[in-house]
C-alpha positions in Angstrom: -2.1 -20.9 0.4 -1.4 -17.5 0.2 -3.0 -14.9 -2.5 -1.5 -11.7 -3.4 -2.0 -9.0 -6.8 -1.1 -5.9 -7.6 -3.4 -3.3 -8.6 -4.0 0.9 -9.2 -6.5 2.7 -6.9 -9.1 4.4 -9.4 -11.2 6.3 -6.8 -13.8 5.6 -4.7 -18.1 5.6 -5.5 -20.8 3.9 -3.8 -23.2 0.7 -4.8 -25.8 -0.9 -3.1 -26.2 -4.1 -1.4 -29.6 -5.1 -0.4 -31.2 -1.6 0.8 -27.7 -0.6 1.9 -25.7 1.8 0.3 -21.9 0.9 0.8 -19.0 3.2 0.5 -16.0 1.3 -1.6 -12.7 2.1 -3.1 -12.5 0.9 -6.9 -9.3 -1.4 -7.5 -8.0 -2.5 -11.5 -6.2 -5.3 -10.0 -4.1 -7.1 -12.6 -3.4 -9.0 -14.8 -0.1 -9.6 -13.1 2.6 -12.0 -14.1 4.9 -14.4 -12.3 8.7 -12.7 -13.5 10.2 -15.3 -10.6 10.1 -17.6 -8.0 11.8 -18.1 -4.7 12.8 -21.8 -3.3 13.6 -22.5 0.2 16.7 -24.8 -1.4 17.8 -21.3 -3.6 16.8 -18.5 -1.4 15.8 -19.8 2.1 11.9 -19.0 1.3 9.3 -20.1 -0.8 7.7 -17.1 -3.2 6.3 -16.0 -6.0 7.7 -12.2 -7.6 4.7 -10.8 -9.4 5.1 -7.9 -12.4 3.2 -5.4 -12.7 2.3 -2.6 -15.7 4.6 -3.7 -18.9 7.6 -1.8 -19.8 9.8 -1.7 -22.7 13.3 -3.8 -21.3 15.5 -0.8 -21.9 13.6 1.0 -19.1 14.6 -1.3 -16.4 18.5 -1.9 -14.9 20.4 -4.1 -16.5 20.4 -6.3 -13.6 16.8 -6.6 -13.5 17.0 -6.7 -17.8 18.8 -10.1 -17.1 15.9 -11.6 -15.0 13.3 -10.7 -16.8 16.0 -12.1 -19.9 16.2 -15.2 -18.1 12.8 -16.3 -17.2 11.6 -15.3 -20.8 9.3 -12.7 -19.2 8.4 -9.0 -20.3 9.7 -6.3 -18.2 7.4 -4.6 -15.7 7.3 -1.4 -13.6 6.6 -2.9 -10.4 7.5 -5.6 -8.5 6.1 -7.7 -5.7 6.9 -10.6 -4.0 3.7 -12.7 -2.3 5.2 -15.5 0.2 4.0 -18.6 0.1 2.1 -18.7 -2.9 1.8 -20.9 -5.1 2.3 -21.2 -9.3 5.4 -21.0 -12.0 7.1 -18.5 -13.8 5.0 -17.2 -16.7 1.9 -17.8 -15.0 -1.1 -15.3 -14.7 -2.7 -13.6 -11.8 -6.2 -11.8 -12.1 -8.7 -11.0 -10.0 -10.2 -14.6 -10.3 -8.2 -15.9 -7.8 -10.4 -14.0 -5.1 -13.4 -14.9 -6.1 -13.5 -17.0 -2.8 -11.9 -14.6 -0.6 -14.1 -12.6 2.0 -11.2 -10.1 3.6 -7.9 -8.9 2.1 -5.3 -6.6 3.8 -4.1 -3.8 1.5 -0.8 -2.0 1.4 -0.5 1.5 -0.1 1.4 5.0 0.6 -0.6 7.2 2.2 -1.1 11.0 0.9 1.8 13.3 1.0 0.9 16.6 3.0 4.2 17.7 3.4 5.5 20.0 6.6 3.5 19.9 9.3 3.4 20.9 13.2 2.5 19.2 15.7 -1.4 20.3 16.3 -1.9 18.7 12.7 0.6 16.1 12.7 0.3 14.4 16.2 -3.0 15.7 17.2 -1.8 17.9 19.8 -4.0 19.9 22.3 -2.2 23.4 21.9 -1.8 26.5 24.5 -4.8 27.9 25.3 -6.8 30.2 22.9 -7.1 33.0 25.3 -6.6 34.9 27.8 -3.4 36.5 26.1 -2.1 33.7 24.3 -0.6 34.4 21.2 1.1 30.8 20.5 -2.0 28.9 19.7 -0.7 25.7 18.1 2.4 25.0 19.3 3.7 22.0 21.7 4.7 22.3 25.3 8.5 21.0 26.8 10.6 18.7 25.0 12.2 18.0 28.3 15.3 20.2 28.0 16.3 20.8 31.2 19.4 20.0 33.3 18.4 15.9 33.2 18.3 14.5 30.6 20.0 17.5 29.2 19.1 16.9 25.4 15.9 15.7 23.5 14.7 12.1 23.3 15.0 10.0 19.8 11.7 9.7 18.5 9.9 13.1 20.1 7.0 14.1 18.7 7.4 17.7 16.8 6.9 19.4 13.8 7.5 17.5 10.2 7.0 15.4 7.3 3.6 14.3 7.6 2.2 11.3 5.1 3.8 9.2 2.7 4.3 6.0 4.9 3.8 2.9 3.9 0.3 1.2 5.6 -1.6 -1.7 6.1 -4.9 -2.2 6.3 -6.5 -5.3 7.3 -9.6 -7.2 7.5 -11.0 -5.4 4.5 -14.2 -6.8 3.1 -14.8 -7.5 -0.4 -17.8 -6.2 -1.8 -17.9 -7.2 -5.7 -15.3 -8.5 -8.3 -15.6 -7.9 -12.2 -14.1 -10.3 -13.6 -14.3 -8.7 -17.2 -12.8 -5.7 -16.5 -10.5 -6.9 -13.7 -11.8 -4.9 -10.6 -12.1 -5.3 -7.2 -14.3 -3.2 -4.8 -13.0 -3.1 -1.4 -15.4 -2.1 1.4 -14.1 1.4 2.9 -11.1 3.5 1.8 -7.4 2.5 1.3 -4.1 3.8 1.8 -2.7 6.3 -1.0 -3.9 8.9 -3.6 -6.2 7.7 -6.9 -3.8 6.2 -9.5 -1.3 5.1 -6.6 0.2 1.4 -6.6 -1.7 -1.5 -4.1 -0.5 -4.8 -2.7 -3.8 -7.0 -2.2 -3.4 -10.2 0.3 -5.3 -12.2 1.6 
């Protein structure tokens, strides 16, 4: 069955293993709570929606106020859903339940490095650096010309760089502390340190 937690990135450090010195990214995953559960009779799926970081209930929508209400659950911050998993409503998820696992995928928002062109952003080539040439890092043609007559959906040019949503996967896990409910992931993750992680595996 399916595993899945919700967790803050605290940073990243390095332990050894053996001789080996690993690089890893520090994770307080959990405790997370079931707030609901998905049937394939109800919804058309089988899933578990797991709460993260407790609120007070007037923080939340009313709409979500009367879920929470329902299932006799505190109000969280975030809010996952991990398919195919299984457990009931008021149940706890920690760390413990990857004691077994070897590799997880991760999902986190990558750093925001707002405007960018398109040397940095795309990893363009750029015009030559001399010889005259003043416009050093800029793109070529965008193909304006007679045919097609306008610029392609989806060109690659200057803009918002970071901030997307990424998965990693096949990430190794090196150690898990029970006590203090941590997970250290082999490598780096997606996001900045403090930022919101979906663990599966």
């Amino acid at each position: 069955m399916a595993k899945g937690i919700l967790g803050l990135k605290l940073g990243m450090t390095s332990i050894y293993v053996g001789d080996e010195a690993v690089p890893v990214t520090v994770v307080k995953a959990g405790p997370c709570i079931v707030v609901d559960k998905k049937t394939p009779e109800k919804n058309g799926y089988s899933a578990l929606e797991l709460g993260f970081v407790e609120l007070k209930a007037s923080k939340v929508n009313k709409p979500m106020q009367g879920v929470f209400k329902k299932n006799n659950v505190a109000a969280f911050r975030f809010l996952r859903e991990v398919r195919d998993m299984e457990g009931e409503i008021g149940d706890t998820v920690t760390v413990e339940n990857f004691k077994d696992a070897k590799l997880v995928k991760v999902t986190g928002i990558s750093k925001g490095k707002g405007f960018a062109g398109p040397v940095k952003r795309w990893n363009f080539a750029g015009w030559p650096a001399s010889h005259g040439h003043g416009a050093v890092r800029r793109r070529g043609s965008i193909g304006q010309r007679a045919v097609p007559g306008r610029v392609f959906k989806g060109m690659k040019m200057a803009g918002h760089l970071g901030q997307d949503t990424i998965t990693i996967r096949n990430l190794k896990i090196v150690k898990i502390d029970l006590d203090k409910n941590l997970i250290l992931i082999k490598g780096n993750v997606p996001g900045v340190d403090k930022s919101l992680l979906f663990i599966r595996a």
